[in-house]
C-alpha positions as CSV (number, residue, x, y, z in Angstrom):
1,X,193.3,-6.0,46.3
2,X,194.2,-7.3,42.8
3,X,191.8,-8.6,40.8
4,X,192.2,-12.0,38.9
5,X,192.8,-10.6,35.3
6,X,195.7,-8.1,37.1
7,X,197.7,-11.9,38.3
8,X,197.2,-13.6,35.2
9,X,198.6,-10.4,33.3
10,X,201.8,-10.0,35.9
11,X,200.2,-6.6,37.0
12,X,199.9,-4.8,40.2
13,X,202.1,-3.9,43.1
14,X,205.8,-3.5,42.2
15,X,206.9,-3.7,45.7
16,X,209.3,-0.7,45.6
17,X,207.1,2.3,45.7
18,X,207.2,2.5,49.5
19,X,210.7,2.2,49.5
20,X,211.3,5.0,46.7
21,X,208.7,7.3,48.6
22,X,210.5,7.0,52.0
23,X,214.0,7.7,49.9
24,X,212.8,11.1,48.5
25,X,211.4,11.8,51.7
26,X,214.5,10.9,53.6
27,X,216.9,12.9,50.8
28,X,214.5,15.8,50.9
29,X,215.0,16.1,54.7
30,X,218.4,16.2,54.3
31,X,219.0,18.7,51.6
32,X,217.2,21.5,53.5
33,X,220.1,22.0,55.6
34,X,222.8,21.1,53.6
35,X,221.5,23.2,50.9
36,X,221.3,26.2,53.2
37,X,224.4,25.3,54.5
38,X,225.7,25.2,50.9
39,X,224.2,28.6,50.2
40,X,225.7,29.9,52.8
41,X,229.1,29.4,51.9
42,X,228.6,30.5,48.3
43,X,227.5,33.7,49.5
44,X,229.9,33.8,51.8
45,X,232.9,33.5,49.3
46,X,231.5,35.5,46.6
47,X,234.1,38.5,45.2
48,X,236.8,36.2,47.7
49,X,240.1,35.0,45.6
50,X,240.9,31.1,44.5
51,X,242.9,31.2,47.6
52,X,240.6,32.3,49.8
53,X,238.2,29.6,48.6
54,X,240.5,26.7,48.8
55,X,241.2,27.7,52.4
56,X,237.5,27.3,52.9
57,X,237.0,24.0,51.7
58,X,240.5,22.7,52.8
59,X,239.2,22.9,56.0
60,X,237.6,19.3,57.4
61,X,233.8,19.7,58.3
62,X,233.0,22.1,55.1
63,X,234.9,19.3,52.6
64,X,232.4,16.8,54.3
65,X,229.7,18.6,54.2
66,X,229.9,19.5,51.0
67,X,230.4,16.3,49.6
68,X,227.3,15.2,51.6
69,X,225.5,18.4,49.6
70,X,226.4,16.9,46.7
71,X,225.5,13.2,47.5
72,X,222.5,13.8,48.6
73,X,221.1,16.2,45.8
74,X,221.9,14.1,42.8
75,X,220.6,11.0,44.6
76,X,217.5,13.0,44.9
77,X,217.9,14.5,41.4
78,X,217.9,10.5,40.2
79,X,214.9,9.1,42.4
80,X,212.8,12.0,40.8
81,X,213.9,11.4,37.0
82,X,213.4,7.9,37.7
83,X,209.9,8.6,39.1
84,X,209.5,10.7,36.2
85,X,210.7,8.1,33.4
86,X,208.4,5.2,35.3
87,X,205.5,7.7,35.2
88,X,205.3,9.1,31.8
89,X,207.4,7.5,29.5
90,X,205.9,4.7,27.8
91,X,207.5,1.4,26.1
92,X,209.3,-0.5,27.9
93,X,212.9,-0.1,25.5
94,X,212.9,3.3,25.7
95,X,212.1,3.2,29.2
96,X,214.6,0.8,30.3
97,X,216.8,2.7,28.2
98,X,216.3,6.3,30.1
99,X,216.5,4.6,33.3
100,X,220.1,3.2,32.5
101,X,221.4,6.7,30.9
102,X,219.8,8.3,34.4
103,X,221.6,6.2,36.7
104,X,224.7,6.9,34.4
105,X,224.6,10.4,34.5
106,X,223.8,10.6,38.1
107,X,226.9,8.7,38.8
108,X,229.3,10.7,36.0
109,X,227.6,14.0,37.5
110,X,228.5,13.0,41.2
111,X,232.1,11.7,40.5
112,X,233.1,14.9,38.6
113,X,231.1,16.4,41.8
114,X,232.9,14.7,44.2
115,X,236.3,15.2,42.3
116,X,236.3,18.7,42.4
117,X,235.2,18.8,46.1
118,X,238.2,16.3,46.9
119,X,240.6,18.3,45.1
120,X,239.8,22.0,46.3
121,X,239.4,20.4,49.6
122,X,242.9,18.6,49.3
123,X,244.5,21.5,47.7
124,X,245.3,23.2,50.9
């Protein structure tokens, strides 16, 4: 219920927090068994030689997977700064201005991600 001072002023429901919610819950489903899965294969091919780690992830399903590990984290990782940002930082310059460098590292921090998967994975 929104009161008439709320609709003059432009305030009130944003429309997108229902979405946002349902995305962090939907990535945080997700990364609890690709981050074990990711885990897993760290442990796995600690003390092991370049070689033996470019076998690894030249093989199909673990390339995938890992790229899906780090999709889904930094996805995550930017629906929570941006929740963050919306929440506590005030003025809407700066603000707007967090929110764009967020989405641009988030996209810089997955490409170099997603490089690096691609390449070992490719390697072999």
């Amino acid at each position: 219920m929104r009161t008439p001072l709320s609709k003059v002023r432009g305030l009130g429901s944003a429309k997108d927090g229902t979405e946002h919610y349902r995305l962090m819950g939907l990535t945080s489903l997700a990364n609890v068994p690709l981050t074990l899965f990711f885990i897993w294969q760290v442990v796995s091919l600690y003390g092991q030689s370049y070689e033996m780690v470019v076998e690894r992830l030249s093989q199909p399903l673990v390339a995938v997977v890992m790229a899906l590990v780090m999709v889904s984290a930094i996805f995550h990782m930017k629906l929570g700064m941006q929740t963050i940002i919306e929440d506590y930082i005030h003025g809407e310059n700066r603000k707007l201005m967090l929110l764009i460098a967020n989405t641009f590292f988030s996209v810089f921090v997955g490409a170099l991600s997603l490089f690096a998967v691609l390449k070992l994975g490719l390697a072999g």
